[in-house]
C-alpha positions in Angstrom: 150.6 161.6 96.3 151.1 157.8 95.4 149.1 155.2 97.5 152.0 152.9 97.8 152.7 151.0 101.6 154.9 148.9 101.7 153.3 147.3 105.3 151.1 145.6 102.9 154.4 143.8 101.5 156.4 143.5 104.5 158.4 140.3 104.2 157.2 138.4 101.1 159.2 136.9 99.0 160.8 139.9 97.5 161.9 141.2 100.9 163.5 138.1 101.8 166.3 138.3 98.8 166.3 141.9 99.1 167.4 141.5 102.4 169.5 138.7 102.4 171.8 141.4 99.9 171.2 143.3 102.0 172.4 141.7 105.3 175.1 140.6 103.3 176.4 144.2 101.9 176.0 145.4 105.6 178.3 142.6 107.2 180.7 142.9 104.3 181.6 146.5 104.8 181.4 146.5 108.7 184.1 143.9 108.3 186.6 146.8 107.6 187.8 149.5 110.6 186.7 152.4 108.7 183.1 154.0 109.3 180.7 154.2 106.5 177.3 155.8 105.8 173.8 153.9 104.7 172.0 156.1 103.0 167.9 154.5 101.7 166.6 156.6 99.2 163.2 155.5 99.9 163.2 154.1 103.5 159.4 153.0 104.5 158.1 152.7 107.9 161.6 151.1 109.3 159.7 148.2 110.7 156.3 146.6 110.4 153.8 145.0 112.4 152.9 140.8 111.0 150.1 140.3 112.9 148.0 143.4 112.6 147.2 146.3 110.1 148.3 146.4 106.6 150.5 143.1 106.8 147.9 141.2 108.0 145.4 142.1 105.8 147.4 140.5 102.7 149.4 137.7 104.5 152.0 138.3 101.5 154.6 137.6 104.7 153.0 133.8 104.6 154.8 133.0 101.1 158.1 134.7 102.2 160.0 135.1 105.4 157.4 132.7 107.1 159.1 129.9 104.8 162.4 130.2 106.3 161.6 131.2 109.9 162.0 127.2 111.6 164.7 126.5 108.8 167.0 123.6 110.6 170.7 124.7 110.6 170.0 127.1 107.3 172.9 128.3 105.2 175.3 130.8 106.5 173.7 133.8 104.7 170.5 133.0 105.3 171.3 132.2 108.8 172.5 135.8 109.0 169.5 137.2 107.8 166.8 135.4 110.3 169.7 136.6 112.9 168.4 140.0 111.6 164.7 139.3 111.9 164.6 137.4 115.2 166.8 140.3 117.1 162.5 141.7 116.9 160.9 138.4 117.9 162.8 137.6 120.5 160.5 135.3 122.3 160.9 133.4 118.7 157.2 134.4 117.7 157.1 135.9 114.3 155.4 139.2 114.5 157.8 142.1 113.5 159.5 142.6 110.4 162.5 145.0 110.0 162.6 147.0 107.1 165.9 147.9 105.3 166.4 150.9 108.1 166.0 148.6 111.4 168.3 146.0 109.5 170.9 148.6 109.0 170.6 149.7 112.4 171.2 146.4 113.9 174.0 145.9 111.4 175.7 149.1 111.9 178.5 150.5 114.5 178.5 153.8 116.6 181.0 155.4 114.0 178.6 154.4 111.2 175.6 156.9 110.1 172.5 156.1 108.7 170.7 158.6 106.2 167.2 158.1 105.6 164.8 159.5 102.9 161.1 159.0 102.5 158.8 160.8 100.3 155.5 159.8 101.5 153.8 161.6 103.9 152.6 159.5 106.5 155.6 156.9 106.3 157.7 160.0 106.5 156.2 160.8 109.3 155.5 157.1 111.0 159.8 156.9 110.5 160.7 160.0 112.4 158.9 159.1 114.7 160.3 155.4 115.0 163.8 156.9 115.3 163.0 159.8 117.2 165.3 160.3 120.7 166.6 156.3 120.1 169.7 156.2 117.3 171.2 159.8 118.4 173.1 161.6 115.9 174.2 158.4 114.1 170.3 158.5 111.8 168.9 161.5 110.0 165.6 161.1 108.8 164.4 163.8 105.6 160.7 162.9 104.7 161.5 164.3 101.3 162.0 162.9 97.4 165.0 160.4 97.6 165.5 160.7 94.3 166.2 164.2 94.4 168.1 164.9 97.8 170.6 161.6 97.1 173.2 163.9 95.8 173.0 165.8 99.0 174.6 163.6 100.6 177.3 162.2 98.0 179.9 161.9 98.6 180.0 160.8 102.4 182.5 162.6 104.8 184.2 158.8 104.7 184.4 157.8 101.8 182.5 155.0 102.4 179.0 154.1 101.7 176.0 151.6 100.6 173.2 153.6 98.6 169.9 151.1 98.9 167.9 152.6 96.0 164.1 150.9 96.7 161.1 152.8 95.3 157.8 151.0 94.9 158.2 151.5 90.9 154.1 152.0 91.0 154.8 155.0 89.0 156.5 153.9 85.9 158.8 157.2 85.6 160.6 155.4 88.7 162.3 153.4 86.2 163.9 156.2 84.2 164.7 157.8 87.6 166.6 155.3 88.8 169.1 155.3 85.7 169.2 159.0 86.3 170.1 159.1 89.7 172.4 156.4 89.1 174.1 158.7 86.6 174.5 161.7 88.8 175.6 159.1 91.6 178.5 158.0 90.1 179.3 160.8 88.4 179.7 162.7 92.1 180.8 159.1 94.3 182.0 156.6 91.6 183.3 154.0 94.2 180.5 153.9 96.3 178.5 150.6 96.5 175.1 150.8 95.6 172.4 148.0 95.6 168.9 148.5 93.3 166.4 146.6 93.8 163.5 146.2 91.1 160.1 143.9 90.5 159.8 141.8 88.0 156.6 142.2 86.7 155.0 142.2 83.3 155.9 145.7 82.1 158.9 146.6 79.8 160.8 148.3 82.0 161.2 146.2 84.3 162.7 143.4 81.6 165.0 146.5 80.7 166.7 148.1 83.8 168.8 145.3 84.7 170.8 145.6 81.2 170.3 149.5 81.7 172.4 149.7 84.7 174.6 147.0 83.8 175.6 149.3 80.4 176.1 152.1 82.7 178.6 150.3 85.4 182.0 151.7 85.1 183.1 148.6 87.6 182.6 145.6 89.3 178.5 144.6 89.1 176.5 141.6 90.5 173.2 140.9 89.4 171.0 138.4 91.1 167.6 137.6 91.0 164.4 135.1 91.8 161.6 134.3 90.0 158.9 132.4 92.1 156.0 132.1 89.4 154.8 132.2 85.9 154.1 135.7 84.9 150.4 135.9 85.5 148.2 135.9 82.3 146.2 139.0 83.1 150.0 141.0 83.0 149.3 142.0 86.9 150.9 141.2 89.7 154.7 140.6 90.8 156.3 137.3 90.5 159.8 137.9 91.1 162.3 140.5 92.1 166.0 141.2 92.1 169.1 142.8 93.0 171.2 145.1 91.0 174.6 145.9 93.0 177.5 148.6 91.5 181.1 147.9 93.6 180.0 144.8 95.4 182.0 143.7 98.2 184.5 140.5 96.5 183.0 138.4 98.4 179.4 139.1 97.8 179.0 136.6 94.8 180.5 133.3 97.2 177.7 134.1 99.9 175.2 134.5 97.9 175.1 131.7 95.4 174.8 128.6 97.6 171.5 130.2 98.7 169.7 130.7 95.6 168.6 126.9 94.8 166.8 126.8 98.0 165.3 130.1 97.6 164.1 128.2 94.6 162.8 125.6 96.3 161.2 127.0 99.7 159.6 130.3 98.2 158.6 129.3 94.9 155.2 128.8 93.8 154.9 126.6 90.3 157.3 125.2 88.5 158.8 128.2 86.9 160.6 128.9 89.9 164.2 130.1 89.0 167.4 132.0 90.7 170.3 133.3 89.1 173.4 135.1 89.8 176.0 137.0 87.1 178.6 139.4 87.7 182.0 141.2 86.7 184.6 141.3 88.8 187.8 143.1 87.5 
């Protein structure tokens, strides 16, 4: 079983643009009357403690959502983010950190449904029993190989669904996975919207899967990313992240962009700090 926990991560740098999209994505499609399903193929802990075990230990929180917590009057998206974040520090303390799961369940209506998978064992376990009794029949949670058991629940009884696709990529099969689920995924729901997020870190297929799925998108895609760092010399270590989105929302691309710069500017770490957006809309 991998070693991966991503409480030693919880709200760097990467987790802030991940869930900015993410925030984004949710508000976009709860906009509309009709229900929809969030389904996270690999769906952690669902929230994490700053101030105590495994976040604490690396402080990786310090360089990310820290940044932005006492932002004065901070751009609409990122605005709607924090709005996300504080609704677990509400005595404006920064001590929780939502992960994807809590973020949907804040963001999310009594008609929606979550649908949660988790492979490993204690986090599988640690997120049963954070939803346990509290969300009703509106969350499942399978501690079981996302990958795998996606198709199980494609397509949704709606219609209508964002597919977060997050693995930890410390295994470097997860790349090839991800363009193979993405394959079966749109082969069984071709208009659902689904959001992949990937390091950027000094390995080859990391520099590849971006163009991968792009070649592969039968639609509309939006690709965004942020780079806070030179690649280290020694080839370890992750200094940037991003977003890979099939059937974004139209109006996706117009949130997102005015953020980027400052992204730039409050998370990044040398001079090589850089942010971009592309996309097709048709």
């Amino acid at each position: 079983m991998f070693s991966y926990r991503h409480g030693f991560h919880a709200g760097n740098h990467a987790d802030v643009l991940k869930h900015i999209v993410l925030v984004q994505l949710l508000r976009q499609l709860a906009a509309k009357d009709k229900p929809f399903w969030f389904v996270d193929t690999h769906a952690g802990a669902g929230a994490y403690a700053l101030d105590e075990g495994f976040a604490a230990k690396k402080g990786e929180f310090e360089t990310g959502i820290t940044r932005l917590w006492n932002l004065d009057k901070p751009l609409p998206a990122i605005a709607e983010y924090l709005e996300q974040v504080r609704a677990m520090n509400p005595d404006g303390k920064l001590r929780h950190y939502p992960g994807s799961p809590q973020i949907a369940l804040q963001m999310t209506r009594e008609q929606d449904r979550l649908r949660l998978f988790e492979l490993h064992s204690t986090e599988g376990r640690v997120l049963q029993g954070y939803f346990a009794g509290s969300a009703g029949k509106r969350v499942t949670v399978q501690p079981t190989d996302g990958f795998a058991n996606l198709k199980s629940v494609l397509p949704p009884p709606p219609r209508r669904a964002l597919v977060l696709i997050d693995p930890s990529y410390e295994d470097k099969e997860d790349y090839k996975r991800v363009t193979q689920t993405m394959r079966d995924a749109l082969e069984r729901f071709a208009t659902g919207t689904y959001a992949i997020w990937y390091p950027q870190v000094s390995r080859r297929e990391s520099h590849d899967l971006p163009d991968k799925l792009q070649r592969m998108a039968p639609g509309d895609w939006l690709h965004v990313w942020l780079k806070v760092s030179t690649p280290p010399a020694d080839g370890f270590g992750l200094y940037g992240s991003g977003m890979f989105i099939f059937n974004p929302p139209w109006k996706l691309e117009t949130a997102l962009r005015p953020v980027l710069p400052l992204l730039v500017k409050l998370l990044g770490q040398d001079s090589q700090a850089t942010a971009d957006i592309r996309f097709r809309q048709t």
